[in-house]
C-alpha positions in Angstrom: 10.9 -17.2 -2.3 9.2 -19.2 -4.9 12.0 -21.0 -7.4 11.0 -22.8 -10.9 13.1 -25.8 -12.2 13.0 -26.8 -15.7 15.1 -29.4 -16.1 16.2 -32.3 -18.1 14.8 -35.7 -17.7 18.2 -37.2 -17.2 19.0 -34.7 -14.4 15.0 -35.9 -12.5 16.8 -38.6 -10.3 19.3 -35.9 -8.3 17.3 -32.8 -8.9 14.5 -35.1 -7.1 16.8 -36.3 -4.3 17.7 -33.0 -3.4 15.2 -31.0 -3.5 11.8 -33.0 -3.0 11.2 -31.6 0.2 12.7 -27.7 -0.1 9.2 -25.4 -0.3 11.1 -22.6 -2.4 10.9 -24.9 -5.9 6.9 -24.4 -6.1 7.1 -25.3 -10.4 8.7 -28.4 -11.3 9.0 -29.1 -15.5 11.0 -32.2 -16.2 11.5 -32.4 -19.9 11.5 -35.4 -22.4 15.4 -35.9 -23.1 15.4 -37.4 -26.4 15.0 -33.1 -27.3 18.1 -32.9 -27.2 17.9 -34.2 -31.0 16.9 -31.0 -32.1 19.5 -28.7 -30.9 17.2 -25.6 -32.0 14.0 -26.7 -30.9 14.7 -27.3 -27.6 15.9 -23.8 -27.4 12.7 -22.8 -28.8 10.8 -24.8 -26.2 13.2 -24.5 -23.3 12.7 -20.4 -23.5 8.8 -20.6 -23.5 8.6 -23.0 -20.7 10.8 -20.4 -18.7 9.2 -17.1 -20.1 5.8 -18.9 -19.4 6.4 -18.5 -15.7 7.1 -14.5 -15.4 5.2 -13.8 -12.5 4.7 -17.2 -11.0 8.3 -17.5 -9.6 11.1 -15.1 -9.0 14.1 -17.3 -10.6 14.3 -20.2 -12.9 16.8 -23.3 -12.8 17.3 -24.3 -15.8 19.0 -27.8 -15.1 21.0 -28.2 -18.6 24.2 -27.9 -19.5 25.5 -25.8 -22.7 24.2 -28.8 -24.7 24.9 -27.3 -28.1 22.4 -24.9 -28.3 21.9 -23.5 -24.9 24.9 -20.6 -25.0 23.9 -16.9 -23.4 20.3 -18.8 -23.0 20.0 -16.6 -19.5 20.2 -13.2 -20.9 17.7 -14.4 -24.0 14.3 -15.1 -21.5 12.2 -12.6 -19.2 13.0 -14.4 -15.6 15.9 -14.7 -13.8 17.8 -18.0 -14.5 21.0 -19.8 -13.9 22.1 -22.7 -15.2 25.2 -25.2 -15.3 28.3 -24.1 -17.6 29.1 -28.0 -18.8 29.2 -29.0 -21.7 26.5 -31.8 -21.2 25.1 -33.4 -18.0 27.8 -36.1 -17.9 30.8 -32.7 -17.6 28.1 -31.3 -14.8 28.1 -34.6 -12.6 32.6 -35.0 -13.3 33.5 -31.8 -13.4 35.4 -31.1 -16.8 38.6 -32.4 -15.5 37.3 -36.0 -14.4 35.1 -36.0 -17.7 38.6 -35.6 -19.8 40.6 -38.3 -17.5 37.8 -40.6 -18.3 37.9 -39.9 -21.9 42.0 -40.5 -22.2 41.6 -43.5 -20.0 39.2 -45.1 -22.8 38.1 -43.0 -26.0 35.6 -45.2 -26.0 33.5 -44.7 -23.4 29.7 -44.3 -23.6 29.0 -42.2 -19.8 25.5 -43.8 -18.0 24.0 -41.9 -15.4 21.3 -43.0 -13.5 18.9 -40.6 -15.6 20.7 -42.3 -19.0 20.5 -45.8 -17.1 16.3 -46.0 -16.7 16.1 -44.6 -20.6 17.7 -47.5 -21.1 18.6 -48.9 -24.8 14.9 -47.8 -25.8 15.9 -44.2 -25.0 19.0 -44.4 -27.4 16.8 -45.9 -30.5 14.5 -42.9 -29.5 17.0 -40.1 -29.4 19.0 -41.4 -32.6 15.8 -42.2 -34.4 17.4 -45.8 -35.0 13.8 -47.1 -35.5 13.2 -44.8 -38.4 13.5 -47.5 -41.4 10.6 -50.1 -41.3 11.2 -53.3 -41.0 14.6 -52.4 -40.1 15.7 -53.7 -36.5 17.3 -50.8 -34.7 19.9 -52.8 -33.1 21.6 -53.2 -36.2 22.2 -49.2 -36.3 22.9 -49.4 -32.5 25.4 -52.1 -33.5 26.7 -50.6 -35.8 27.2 -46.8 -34.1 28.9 -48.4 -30.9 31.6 -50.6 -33.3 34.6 -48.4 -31.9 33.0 -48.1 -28.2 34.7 -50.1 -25.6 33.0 -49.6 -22.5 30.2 -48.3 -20.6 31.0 -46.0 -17.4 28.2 -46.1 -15.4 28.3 -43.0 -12.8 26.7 -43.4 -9.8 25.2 -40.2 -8.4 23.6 -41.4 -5.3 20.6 -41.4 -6.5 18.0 -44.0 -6.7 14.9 -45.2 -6.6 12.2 -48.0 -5.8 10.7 -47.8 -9.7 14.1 -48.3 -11.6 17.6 -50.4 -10.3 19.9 -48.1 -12.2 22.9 -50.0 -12.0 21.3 -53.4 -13.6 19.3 -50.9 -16.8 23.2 -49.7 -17.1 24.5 -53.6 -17.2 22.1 -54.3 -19.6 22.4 -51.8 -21.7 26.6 -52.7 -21.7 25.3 -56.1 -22.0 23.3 -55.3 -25.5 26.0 -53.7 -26.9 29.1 -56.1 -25.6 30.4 -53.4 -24.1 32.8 -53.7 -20.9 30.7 -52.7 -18.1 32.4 -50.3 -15.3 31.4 -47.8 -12.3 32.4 -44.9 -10.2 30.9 -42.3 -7.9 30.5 -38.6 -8.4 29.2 -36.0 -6.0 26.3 -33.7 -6.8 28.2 -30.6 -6.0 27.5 -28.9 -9.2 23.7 -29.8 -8.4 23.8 -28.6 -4.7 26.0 -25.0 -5.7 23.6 -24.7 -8.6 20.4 -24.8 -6.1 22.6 -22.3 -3.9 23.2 -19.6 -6.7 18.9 -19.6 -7.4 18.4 -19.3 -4.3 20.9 -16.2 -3.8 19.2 -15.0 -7.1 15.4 -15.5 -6.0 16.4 -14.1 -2.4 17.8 -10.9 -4.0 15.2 -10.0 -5.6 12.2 -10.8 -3.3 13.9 -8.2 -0.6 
């Protein structure tokens, strides 16, 4: 069977881990996070990335979660494609129930996976566009958009890698901010039963 992921940038670390050395994923499209700014566009783009390969693969994984714009995306391309049902990558790697208890236990809680860790705080003044005024220095909008945060909840996927210690890019990120730093552990369950349901998809269809 031959599989295509197009995924989020955030989601490269796990995606990577568990699939690096499975043959079925021959097209692999990680793309720049920071689209996620433009809700509509990255519909636009995420549909001709996956329409692009009709006829080069028999099923897409399309690693995103709902992410605002991203609802009935499956039945709106011309391949076969799953994807996650969270809200955003942080509900995909909890599960929606430990994403709420995490919430009620501090309200203000930024979530750092190892994906958000590497972006670092020069992915968030990318994303928000805090380096838009000149001469301005970003950190006083990222100062000023993190006033009611508390902490920083940095979820350890078991991912990692020799480029990029993502537990000391998630410190100092907390650090910047003066935000209390804290961790736990997740399982990649939604990752593994995600690569599961492709490949039940892709298998269907190649028989």
């Amino acid at each position: 069977m031959r599989i295509g992921l197009v995924a989020c940038d955030i989601f490269e670390p796990e995606f990577e881990l568990l699939t690096k050395d499975d043959p079925d994923f021959v097209h692999k499209d990680y793309v720049e996070f920071a689209l996620h700014a433009y809700p509509d566009d990255m519909r636009t783009e995420l549909k001709k990335k996956v329409n692009a390969l009709k006829g080069k693969v028999d099923a897409v994984l399309l690693g995103y979660g709902i992410c605002q714009s991203l609802g009935g995306f499956a039945a709106s391309v011309d391949v076969p494609t799953v994807m996650f049902e969270g809200d955003d990558c942080i509900c995909v790697f909890l599960g929606p129930k430990e994403y709420a208890r995490e919430k009620k236990i501090c309200p203000g809680t930024w979530f750092s996976s190892p994906g958000w860790a590497r972006e670092g705080m020069e992915g968030l003044i990318k994303e928000m566009h805090l380096d838009s005024v000149e001469g301005m220095d970003p950190m006083i909008f990222a100062d000023m958009l993190f006033e009611s945060y508390e902490r920083s909840l940095y979820i350890d996927t078991g991912a990692r890698s020799t480029e990029c210690d993502y537990l000391a890019r998630s410190k100092e990120f907390a650090d910047k901010l003066r935000l209390r730093h804290e961790e736990r552990t997740c399982d990649l369950s939604a990752l593994e039963n995600l690569i599961k349901k492709v490949k039940k998809l892709a298998g269907s269809l190649t028989l």
